[in-house]
C-alpha positions as CSV (number, residue, x, y, z in Angstrom):
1,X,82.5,211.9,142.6
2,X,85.3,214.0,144.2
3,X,85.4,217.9,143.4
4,X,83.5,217.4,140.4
5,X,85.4,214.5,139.3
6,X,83.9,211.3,138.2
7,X,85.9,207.8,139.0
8,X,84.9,204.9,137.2
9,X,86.4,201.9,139.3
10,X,86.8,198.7,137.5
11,X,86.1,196.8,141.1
12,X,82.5,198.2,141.1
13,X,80.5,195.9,139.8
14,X,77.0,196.6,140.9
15,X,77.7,200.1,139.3
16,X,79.0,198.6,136.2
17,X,76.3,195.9,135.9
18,X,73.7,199.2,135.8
19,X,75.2,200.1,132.5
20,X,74.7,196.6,130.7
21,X,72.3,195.2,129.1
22,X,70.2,191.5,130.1
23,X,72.7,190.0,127.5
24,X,75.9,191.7,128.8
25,X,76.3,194.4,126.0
26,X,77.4,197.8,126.9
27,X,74.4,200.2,126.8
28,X,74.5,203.5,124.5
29,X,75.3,207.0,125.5
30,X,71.3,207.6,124.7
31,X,70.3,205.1,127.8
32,X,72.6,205.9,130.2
33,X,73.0,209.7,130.1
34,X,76.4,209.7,130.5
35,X,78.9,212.0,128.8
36,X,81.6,211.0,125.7
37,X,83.8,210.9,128.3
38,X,82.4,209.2,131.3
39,X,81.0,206.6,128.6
40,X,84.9,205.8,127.3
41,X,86.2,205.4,130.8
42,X,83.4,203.3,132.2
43,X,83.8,201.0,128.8
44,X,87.5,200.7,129.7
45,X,86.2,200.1,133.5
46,X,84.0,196.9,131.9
47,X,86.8,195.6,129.6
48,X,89.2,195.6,132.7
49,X,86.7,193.6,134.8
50,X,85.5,190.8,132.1
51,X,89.3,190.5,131.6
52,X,89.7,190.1,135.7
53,X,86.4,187.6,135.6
54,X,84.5,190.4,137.7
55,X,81.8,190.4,134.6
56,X,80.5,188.0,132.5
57,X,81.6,188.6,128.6
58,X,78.3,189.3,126.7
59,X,76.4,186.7,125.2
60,X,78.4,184.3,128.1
61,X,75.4,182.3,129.3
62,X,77.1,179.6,130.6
């Protein structure tokens, strides 16, 4: 967070694991606390890292 700015980096895993589930499912607005906003960017954050094999695609229990 920089002047009140929130970054959601794709390459941050352990922050991005906190906001999944045990199966790999994005957890709701009502769990995490986070804003509309904040929620949109860090679901674009996990889509870029499953895409880059940084996270596991839910359900992906291989």
């Amino acid at each position: 967070m920089a002047n009140g700015k929130i970054y959601v980096d794709y390459k941050s895993t352990d922050e991005l694991r906190r906001l999944l589930t045990a199966n790999g499912k994005m957890s709701s607005r009502q769990r995490t606390k986070l804003s509309s906003m904040v929620q949109r960017h860090s679901a674009t954050a996990v889509k870029r890292a499953r895409y880059m094999a940084l996270l596991p695609y839910e359900g992906d229990n291989r």
